[in-house]
Legacy VTK file of the C-alpha trace (Angstrom):
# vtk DataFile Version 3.0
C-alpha trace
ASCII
DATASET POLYDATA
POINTS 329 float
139.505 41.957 159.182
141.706 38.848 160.508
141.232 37.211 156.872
142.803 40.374 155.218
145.538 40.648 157.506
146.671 37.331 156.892
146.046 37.321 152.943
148.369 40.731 153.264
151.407 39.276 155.397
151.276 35.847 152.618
151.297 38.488 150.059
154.462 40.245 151.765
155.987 36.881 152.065
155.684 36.204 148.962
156.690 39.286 147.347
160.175 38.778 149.386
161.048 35.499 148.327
160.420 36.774 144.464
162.975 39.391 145.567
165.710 36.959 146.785
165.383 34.951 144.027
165.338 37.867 141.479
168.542 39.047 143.449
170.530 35.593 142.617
174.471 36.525 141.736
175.051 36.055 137.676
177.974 34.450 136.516
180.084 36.481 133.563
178.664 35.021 130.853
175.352 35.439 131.879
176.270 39.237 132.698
177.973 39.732 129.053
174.463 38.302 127.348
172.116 41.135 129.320
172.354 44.546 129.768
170.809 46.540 133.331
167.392 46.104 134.925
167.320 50.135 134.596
168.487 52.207 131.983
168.029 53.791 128.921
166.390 52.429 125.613
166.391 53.713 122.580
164.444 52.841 118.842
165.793 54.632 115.924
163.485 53.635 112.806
164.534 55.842 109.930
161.682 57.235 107.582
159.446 54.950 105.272
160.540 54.680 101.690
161.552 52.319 98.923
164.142 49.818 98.636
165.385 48.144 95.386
168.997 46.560 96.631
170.959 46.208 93.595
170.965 42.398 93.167
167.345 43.053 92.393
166.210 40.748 95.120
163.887 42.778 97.578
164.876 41.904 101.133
161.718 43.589 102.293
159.580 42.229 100.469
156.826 41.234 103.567
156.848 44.947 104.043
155.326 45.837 100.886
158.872 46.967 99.337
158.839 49.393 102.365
161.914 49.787 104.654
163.221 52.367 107.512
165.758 54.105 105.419
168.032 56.913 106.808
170.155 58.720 103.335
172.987 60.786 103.649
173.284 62.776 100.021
177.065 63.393 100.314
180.326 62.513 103.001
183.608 64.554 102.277
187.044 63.370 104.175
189.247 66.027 103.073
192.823 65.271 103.279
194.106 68.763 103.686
198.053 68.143 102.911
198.139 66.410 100.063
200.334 63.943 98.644
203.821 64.850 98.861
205.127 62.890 95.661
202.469 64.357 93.635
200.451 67.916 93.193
200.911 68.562 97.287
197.554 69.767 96.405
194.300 68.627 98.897
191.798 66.231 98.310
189.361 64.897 99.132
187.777 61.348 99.751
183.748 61.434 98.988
180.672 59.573 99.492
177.802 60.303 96.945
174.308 58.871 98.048
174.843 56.709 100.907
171.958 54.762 102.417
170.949 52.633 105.509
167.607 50.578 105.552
166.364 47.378 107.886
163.953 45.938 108.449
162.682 47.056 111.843
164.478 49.554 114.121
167.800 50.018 115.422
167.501 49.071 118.913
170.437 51.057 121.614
170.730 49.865 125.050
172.259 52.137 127.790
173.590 51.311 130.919
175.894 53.296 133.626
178.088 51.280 135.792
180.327 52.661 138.623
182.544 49.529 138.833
184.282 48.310 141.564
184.082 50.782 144.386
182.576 52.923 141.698
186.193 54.133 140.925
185.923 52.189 137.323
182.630 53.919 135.794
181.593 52.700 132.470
178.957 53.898 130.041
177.795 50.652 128.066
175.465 50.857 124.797
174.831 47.621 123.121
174.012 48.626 119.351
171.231 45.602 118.126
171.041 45.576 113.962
167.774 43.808 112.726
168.192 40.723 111.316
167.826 42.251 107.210
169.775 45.565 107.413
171.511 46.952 104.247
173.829 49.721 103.669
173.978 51.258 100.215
177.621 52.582 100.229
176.855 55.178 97.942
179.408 56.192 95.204
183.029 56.464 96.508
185.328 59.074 94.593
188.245 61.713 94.768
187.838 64.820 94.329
190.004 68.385 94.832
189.391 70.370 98.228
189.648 73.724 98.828
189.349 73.370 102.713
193.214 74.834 102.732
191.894 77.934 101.619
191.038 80.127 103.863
187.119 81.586 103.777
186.181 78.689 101.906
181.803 79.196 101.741
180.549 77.001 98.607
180.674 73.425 97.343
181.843 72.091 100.864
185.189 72.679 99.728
184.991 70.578 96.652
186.170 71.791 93.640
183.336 71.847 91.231
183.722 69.171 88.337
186.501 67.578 89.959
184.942 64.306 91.739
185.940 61.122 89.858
183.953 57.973 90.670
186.509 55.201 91.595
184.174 52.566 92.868
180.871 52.479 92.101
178.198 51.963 94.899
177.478 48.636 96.213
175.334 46.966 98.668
176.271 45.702 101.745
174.176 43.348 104.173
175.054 42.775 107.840
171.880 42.181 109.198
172.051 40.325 112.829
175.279 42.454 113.788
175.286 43.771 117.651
178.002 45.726 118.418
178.652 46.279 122.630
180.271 50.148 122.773
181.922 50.766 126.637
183.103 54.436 127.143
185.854 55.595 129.621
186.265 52.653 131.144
186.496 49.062 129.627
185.768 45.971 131.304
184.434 43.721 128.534
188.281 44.153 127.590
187.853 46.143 124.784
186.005 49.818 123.821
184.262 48.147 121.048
183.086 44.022 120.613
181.207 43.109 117.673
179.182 40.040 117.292
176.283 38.530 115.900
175.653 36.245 112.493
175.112 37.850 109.642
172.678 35.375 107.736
173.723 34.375 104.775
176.740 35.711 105.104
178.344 38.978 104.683
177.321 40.082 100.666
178.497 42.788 98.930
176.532 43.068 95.865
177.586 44.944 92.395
181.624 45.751 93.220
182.990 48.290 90.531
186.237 49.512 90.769
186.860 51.960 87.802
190.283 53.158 86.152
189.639 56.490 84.485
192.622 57.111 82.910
192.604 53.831 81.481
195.973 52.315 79.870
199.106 55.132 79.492
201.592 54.282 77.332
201.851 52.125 73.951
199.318 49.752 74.164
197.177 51.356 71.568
193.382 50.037 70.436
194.841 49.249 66.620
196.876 46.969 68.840
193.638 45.276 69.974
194.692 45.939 73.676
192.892 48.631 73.960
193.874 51.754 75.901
190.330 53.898 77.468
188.792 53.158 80.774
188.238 50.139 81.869
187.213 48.650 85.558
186.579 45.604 87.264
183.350 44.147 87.688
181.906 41.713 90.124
178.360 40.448 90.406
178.449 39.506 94.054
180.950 38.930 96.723
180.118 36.718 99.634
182.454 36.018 103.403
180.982 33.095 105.156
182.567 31.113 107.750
184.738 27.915 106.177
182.631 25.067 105.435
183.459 21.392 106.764
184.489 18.813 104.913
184.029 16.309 107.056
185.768 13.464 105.493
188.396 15.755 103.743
188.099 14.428 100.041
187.806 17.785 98.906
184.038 18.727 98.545
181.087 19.703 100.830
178.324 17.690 98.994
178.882 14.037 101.597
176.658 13.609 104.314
178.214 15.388 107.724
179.757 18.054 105.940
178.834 21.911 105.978
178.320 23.561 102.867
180.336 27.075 102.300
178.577 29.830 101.804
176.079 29.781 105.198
176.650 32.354 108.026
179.066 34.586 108.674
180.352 34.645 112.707
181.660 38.306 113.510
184.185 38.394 116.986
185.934 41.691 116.084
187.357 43.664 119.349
187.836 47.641 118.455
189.937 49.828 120.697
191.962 53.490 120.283
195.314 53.948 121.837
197.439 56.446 121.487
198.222 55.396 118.105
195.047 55.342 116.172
191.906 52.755 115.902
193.073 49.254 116.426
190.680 46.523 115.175
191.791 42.901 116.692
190.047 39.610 115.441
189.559 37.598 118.363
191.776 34.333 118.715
189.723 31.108 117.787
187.373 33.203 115.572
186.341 31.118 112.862
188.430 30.794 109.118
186.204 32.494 106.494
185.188 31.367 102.775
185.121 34.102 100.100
182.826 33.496 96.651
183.480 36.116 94.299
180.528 35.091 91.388
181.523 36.287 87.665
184.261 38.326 87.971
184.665 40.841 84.980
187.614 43.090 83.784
187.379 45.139 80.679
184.895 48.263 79.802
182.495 49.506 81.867
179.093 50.332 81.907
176.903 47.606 82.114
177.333 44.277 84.227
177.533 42.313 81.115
179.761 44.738 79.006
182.663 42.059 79.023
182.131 38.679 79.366
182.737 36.937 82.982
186.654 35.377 83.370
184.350 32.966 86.007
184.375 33.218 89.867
187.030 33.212 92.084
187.339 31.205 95.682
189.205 31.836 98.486
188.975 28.742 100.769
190.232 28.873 104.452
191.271 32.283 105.297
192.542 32.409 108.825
192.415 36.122 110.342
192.367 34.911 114.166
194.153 37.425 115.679
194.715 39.647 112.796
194.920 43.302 114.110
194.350 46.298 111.988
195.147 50.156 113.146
194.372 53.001 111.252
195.761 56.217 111.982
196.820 60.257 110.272
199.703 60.679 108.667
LINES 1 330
329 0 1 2 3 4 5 6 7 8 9 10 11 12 13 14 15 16 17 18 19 20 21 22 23 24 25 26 27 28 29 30 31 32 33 34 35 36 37 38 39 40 41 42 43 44 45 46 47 48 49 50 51 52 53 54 55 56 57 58 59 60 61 62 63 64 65 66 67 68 69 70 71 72 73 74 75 76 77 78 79 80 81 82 83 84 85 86 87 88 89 90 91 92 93 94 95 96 97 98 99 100 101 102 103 104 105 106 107 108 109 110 111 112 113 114 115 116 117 118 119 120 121 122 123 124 125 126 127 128 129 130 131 132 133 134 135 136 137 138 139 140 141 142 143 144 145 146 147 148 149 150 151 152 153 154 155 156 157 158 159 160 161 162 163 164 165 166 167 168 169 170 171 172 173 174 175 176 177 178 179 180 181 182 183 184 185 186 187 188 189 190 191 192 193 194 195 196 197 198 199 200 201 202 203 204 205 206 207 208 209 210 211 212 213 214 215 216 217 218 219 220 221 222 223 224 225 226 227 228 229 230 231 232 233 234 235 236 237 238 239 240 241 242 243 244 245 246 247 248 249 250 251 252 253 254 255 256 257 258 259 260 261 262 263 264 265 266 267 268 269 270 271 272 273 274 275 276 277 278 279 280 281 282 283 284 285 286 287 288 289 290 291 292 293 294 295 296 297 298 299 300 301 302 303 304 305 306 307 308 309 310 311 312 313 314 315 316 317 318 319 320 321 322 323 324 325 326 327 328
C-alpha cells in the first residue's frame, strides 16, 4: 500500500511540473504562428469529382484525377442603377460555372479571445488552403437585370438572351494560401492578413478577354483590318516574387542567383472602414515578376486562332504598401 502511495504522489509531481512548463509565457511571434489550445475545428472537403484544369496538366493526378470540388452554376451582382452616361438601364455582372477543388480539405480554425480585461473580445478563424487548390473562375459576363422591377420571379432577374461573355473562364491556383480572419475586434492589426506561398507561383491559366462588338467605324475587312470580334488571348500568366541577380549583369542563369518564376510570397492586410474594403500590401513585401507566355490578339475561338505576338515580362514590380479600396457608387 506504501509502494502505491508513493508511485501516486511521483506521478502528481510529475504531472505538475508538465503543467508549469506547458504554462511557459509565448512571445508574439510565437502567438501569431498558433491558434488556442481549445476551440473549434473545422474540415470542409467538397464532393468527389473530376478535375481537368485547363492547361491540361492534372494537379491531382496521385488522386486518381479525383479532387474535393465545391461548383457554383451561376453568381449575379446586379448593379441596380445603371450607368448614367448610357441606357440608365440595370445590369448585371455574372459568373457562369464557377469551381473550387484541392487537394485535401479546407481546414478553419476558431478561437474566442476576451482581450485585455476581456473588454477587447475577438473571434479569430485562421482559413488553411491545401497546398494544390484551384479555382475555376467560371465565365465572367454582363448581362441586363430586371431586379428594378418590382415582382421580379424568373431568370434571377436576368434578362433572358442578354448575357455576353467578356472574359472567358480561367484557372487560378493559390494553393498554400492561409488567410487569419479577426471579427469585432482586431489585434493582429488588421480584420483580414493573408499569407502563405503559393508554389509555383500564382498562375492564371487560359486568359480571354473578348470584344463583341468588334471594330466600329471604317476599318472595314476589304481593308484587311478587319472589323468582327476579336479578343485577347493568353496561354498562361504567372506572379512570382522577383528573382536575384546576384551579380547584376542582367540574367538569372550565374551561380548565386534566383531564377524568376519560383514562389509567390502573399503579405496582404484586408480591413473595412467606413469607406469600403481596403486591401493594404504590407511594407517590405517582396517585388513580384510577371510572365505572360504567348500573348495573342486577333479572332477568337481557339488558342491558336492567331499566331502568338511572343510573351511579355514585367520585371520588378514594387506594390509594398500599395492600398486598394473598393466601395458603391
Amino acid at each position: 500500500m506504501k509502494m502505491l502511495k508513493k508511485l501516486a504522489l511521483v506521478s502528481a509531481v510529475s504531472m505538475i511540473s508538465a503543467g508549469a512548463f506547458a504554462m511557459e509565457a509565448m512571445d508574439d511571434a510565437s502567438m501569431a504562428e498558433t491558434t488556442g489550445q481549445d476551440g473549434i475545428t473545422v474540415k470542409i472537403k467538397p464532393p468527389t469529382g473530376t478535375w481537368t484544369v485547363a492547361s491540361g496538366t492534372n494537379p491531382f493526378a496521385a488522386s486518381g484525377n479525383l479532387a474535393g470540388i465545391l461548383a457554383i452554376d451561376n453568381v449575379y451582382i446586379h448593379d441596380k442603377g445603371g450607368l448614367t452616361t448610357g441606357g440608365v438601364t440595370s445590369g448585371a455582372i455574372t459568373l457562369t460555372g464557377l469551381k473550387m477543388a484541392g487537394s485535401a480539405p479546407i481546414q478553419l480554425d476558431i478561437d474566442a479571445d476576451g482581450g485585455a480585461a476581456g473588454a477587447a473580445p475577438t473571434l479569430n478563424v485562421k482559413v488553411t488552403l491545401p497546398t494544390t487548390f484551384v479555382v475555376r473562375t467560371g465565365n465572367i459576363g454582363v448581362a441586363g437585370s430586371n431586379r428594378a422591377v418590382a415582382a421580379v420571379t424568373t431568370d434571377r432577374g436576368i434578362v433572358a438572351g442578354s448575357n455576353v461573355v467578356i472574359l472567358n473562364s480561367f484557372d487560378l491556383s493559390l494553393g498554400g494560401t492561409i488567410m487569419n480572419i479577426q471579427l469585432a475586434n482586431s489585434p493582429q492589426g488588421a480584420m483580414i492578413k493573408v499569407d502563405g506561398t503559393v508554389t509555383g507561383g500564382l498562375q492564371i491559366v487560359g486568359l480571354q478577354l473578348n470584344d463583341t462588338d468588334g471594330v466600329v467605324g471604317n476599318l472595314l475587312t476589304a481593308a484587311g483590318l478587319g472589323s468582327g470580334q476579336g479578343s485577347v488571348y493568353i496561354d498562361k500568366i504567372t506572379v512570382s516574387d522577383v528573382g536575384v541577380d546576384a551579380n547584376s549583369d542582367g540574367d538569372f542563369l550565374d551561380v548565386g542567383d534566383t531564377a524568376p518564376g519560383g514562389n509567390l510570397t502573399l503579405a496582404t492586410d484586408i480591413d473595412i472602414s467606413d469607406f469600403g474594403l481596403i486591401m493594404k500590401m504590407r511594407a517590405g513585401s517582396a517585388k513580384t515578376d510577371i510572365l505572360m507566355e504567348n500573348v495573342r490578339l486577333g479572332a477568337t475561338g481557339t488558342a491558336s486562332a492567331n499566331a502568338s505576338i511572343g510573351d511579355v515580362e514585367i520585371v520588378g514590380m514594387n506594390m509594398a504598401g500599395t492600398q486598394i479600396a473598393v466601395s458603391g457608387h
